[in-house]
N, C-alpha and C positions, 0 to 999 in steps of 0.2 A: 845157203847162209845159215849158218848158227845159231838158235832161237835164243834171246837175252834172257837172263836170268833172271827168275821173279822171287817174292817173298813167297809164295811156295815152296819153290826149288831151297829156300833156304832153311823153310821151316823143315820138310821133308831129311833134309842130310843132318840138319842138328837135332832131331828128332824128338821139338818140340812142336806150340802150336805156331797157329798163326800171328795168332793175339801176343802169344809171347816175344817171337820176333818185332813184331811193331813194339811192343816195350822196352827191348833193347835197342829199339833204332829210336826212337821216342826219348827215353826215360821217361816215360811216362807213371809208370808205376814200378816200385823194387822186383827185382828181378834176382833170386839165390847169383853167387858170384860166381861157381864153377857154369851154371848155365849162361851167364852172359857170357862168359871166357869163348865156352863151347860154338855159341852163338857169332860171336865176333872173327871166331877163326875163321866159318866158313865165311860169312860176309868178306873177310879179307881176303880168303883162296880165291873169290871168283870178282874181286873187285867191283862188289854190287853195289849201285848207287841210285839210291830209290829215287823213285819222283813220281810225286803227291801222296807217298805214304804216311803214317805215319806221325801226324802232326805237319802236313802239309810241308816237306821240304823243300818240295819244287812247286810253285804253282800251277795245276793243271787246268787247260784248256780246251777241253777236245771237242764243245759242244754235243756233247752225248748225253744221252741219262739211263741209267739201267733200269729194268724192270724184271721183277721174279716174282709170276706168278705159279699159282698152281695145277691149273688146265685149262687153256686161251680155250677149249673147246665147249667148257661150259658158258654160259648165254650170261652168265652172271655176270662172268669175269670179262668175259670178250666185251659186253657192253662198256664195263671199268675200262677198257684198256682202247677202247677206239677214244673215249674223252682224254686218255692221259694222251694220246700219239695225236689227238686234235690241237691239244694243248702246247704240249711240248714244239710241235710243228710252227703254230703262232709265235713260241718266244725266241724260235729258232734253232733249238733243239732236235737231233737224231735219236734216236731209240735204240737199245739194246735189250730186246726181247728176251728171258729167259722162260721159259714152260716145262716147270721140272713134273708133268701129268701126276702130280698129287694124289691116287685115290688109293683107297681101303687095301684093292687088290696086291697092289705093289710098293707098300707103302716101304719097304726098306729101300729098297729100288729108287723111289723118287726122292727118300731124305739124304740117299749119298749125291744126287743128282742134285740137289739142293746146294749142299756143300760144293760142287764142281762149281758150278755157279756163280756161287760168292767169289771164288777162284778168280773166276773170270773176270768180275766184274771189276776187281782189284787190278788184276794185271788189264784190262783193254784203259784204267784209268778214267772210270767215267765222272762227270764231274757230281754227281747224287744221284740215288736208288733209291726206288719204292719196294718193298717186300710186301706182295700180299699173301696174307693166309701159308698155308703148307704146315709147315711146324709150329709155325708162330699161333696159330687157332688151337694148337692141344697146350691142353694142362700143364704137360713138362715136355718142353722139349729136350732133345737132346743134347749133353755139355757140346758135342762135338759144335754143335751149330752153335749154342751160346757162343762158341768162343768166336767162331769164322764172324757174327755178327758183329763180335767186339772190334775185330779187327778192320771190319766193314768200316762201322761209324767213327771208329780211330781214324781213320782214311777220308773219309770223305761223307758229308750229310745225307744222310739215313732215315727214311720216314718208313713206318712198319704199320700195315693193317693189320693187328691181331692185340694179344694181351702182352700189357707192359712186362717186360723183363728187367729184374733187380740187377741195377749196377751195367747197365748198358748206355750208351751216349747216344741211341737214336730217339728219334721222335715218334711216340707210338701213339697211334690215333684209334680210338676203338668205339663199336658201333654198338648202340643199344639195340639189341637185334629182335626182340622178342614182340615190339609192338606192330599192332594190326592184327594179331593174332585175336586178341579178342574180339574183335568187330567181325573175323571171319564166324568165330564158335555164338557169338549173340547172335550173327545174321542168321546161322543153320539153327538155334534152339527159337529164335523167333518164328519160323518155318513151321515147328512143330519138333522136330527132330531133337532128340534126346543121347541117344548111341553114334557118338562121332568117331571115327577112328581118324589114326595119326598114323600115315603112311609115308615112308622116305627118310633120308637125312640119316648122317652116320654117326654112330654112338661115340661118346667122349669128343667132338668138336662142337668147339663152343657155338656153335649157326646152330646146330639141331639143339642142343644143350637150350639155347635159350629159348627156342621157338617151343620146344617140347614143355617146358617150364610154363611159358604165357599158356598153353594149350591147355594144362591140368588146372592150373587158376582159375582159367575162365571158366571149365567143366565145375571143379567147385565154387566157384561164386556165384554162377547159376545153378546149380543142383540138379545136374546132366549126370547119366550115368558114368563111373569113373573106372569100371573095367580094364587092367592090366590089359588085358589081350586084344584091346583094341587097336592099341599099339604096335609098330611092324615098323622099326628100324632097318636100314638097308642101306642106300649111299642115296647119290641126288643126280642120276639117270634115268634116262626112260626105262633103262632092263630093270634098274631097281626099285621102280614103280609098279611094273609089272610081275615083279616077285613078290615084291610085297605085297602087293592085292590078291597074288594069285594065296600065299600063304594064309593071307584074311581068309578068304572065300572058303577054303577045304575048311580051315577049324571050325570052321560051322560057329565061327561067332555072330550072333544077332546084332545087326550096326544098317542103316536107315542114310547115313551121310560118311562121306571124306573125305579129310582137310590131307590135302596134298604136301610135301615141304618146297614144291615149284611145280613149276610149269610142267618141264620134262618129268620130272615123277608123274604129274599127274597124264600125263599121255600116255606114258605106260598101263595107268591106273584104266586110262579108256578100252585099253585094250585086250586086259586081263576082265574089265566087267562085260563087253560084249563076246569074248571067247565063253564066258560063263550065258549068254544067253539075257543079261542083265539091262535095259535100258539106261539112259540121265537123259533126265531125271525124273524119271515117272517112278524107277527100282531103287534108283541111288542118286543122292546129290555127289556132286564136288567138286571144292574149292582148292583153290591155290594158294600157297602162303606167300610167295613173290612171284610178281607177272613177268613174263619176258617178251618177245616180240612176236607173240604169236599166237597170242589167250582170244585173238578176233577168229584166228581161222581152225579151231576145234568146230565139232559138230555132235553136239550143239557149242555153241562160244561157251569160253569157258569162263568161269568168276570166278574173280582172284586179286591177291592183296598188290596194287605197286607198291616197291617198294624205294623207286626214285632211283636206281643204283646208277643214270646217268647222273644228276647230280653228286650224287657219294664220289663217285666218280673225278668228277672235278675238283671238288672239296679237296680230296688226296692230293693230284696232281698240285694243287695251287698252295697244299701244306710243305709240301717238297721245293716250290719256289722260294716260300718264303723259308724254310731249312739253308738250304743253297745260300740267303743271303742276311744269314746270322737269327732269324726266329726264331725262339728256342720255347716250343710250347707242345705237350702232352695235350689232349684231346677226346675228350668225350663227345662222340656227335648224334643228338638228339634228332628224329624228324620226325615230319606227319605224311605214315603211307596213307594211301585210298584203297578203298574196297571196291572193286569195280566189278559193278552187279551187274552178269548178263544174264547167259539161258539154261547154265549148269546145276540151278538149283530150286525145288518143288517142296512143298508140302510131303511130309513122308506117305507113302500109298494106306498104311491103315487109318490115316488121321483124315486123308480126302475122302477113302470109299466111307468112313462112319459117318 
């Protein structure tokens, strides 16, 4: 059987966007006349008759909702996405998982996969999507994606964990990410400890962006030393945990504690200090800047920020309900992590033996 025609297929042969097809199926917004002509011819060759694009021509009902994360494999995100499928499940909803593996390595690779995506999620007709993170977390994303997004929320309600984009119809919800950080850098200078290093979290995304920010504050508003090079950007894996320590350790910078940007960094970080021969926390403290499910079973336990991402979790899901049924609200979400002190962190060794 013949696979039906979708605004893909249609944007592809008049070889414009997506956004722009739903404008001429729309009137939505002016459209030059040679390109709607263009536009309309093929719609008329293949007799395409949309439904639920577009200004909702058809009413769609699939009981579905799409989801496009960045990598179900991070602890971060998986936590987010068992509360949306707990959720969704409760109101009767199916799930459409999308996991375009988001990271540094491959990042052209996952923004086109990102785009496929949107594709999809358009033609399976789901009746609202959550976008978290991927492109939506950098500075500029890509036009191509602005536009696949336009054509999204054109479509159907659209809730976005990342930073607001100008001239878009979704609902974008965005997270003050930066606190707890100082409660982790006063709990290590209360200690004694002075030389904090900032290990993990990938450069230009707004999570390390902001955590790194609360990190130099609190350095300077306690008058902690503020050494460049204590810093070791990398991504938010355990291998880049362990790069990054392992890069601390050779430059022979002097540093007493480390604030981890998560859990999985900081495991690496265990492992690159005990290959160095290095205890925690008798040689080195360190903390966590978000706990995941599993800061009990380090050795020693590890201390580290929650940072509640089951709740955040929800919040999203239940923003997306109320999108689905006419809400129409942008979103700053405020909370209070905890610092959860266990056995990863000591007085520095020269401040005990004096």
């Amino acid at each position: 059987m013949r696979r039906p025609v979708t605004i893909v297929d249609i944007a592809r042969e008049s070889g414009v966007s997506i956004a722009t097809v739903s404008r001429v199926l729309n009137g939505s917004a002016p459209v030059a006349e040679a390109t709607r002509a263009r536009v309309g011819e093929v719609i008329r060759k293949y007799r395409y008759a949309p439904a639920g694009l577009a200004g909702k021509l058809k009413p769609v009902h699939s009981k579905t909702i799409g989801i496009l994360m960045p990598d179900i494999s991070n602890p971060y995100f998986s936590a987010m996405f068992r509360e949306f499928q707990a959720a969704a499940h409760e109101a009767g909803y199916t799930v459409l998982l999308c996991n375009s593996s988001f990271r540094a390595e491959n990042r052209r690779e996952a923004e086109s996969r990102e785009l496929d995506y949107i594709r999809t999620l358009l033609e399976r007709q789901v009746e609202g999507a959550l976008v978290v993170g991927g492109q939506a977390d950098l500075p500029e994303p890509s036009r191509a994606y602005r536009e696949a997004l336009a054509a999204l929320s054109e479509a159907l309600p659209v809730v976005v964990l990342g930073n607001a984009i100008e001239g878009l119809g979704c609902h974008f919800v965005q997270r003050e990410r930066g606190q707890g950080i100082f409660s982790a850098v006063n709990y290590l200078s209360s200690l004694g400890h002075r030389r904090i290093a900032f290990l993990g979290g990938e450069d230009g995304v707004d999570i390390t962006t902001a955590r790194l920010e609360a990190y130099r504050l609190a350095l300077e508003t306690l008058r902690l030393d503020t050494d460049p090079g204590l810093v070791r950007l990398s991504d938010y894996y355990t291998n880049d945990g362990y790069a990054a320590a392992m890069a601390l350790l050779e430059s022979e910078t002097d540093f007493t504690a480390i604030l981890a940007m998560n859990d999985s960094v900081a495991m690496g970080v265990y492992r690159a200090l005990a290959d160095k021969g290095l205890r925690i926390p008798e040689d080195v403290s360190v903390i966590s800047c978000d706990e995941f499910d599993w800061s009990e079973y380090f050795v020693p336990r590890l201390t580290s920020v929650n940072q509640h991402n089951e709740l955040f979790g929800r919040f999203i899901i239940n923003t997306l309900f109320g999108a689905m049924n006419g809400v129409q609200e942008t979103v700053l979400l405020k909370h209070k992590p905890e610092l959860m002190i266990r056995e990863s962190c000591a007085p520095p060794r020269t401040r005990r033996e004096g």
